[in-house]
C-alpha positions in Angstrom: 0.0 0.0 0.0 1.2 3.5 -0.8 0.6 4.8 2.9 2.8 2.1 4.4 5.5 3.2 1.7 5.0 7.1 2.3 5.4 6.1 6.2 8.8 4.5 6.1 10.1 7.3 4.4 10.4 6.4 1.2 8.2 9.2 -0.4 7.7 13.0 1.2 4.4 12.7 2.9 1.4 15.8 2.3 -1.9 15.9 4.8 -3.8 15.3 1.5 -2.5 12.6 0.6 -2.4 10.6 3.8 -6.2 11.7 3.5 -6.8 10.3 0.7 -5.5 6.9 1.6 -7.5 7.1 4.6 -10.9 8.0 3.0 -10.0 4.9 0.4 -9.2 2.5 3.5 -12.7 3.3 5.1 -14.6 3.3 1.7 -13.1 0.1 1.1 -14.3 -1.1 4.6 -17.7 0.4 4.2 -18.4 -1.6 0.5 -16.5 -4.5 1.4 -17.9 -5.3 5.0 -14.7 -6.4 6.0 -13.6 -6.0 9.5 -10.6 -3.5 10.5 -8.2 -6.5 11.6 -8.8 -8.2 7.8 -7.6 -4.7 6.1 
């Protein structure tokens, strides 16, 4: 995943970006019905 990359320090990280993974985590979650521990 591109936030786990971006965290290690691979890639400079932006707010919107990290907010954007997050919103696609949880949107995933939402459609997918898949509990947090499985993602």
């Amino acid at each position: 995943m591109d936030m786990f990359r971006k965290m290690l320090g691979k890639e400079s990280v932006g707010s919107k970006d990290i907010a954007k993974e997050r919103l696609r985590l949880v949107l995933i979650h939402d459609r997918t019905d898949i509990s947090p521990v499985m993602l």
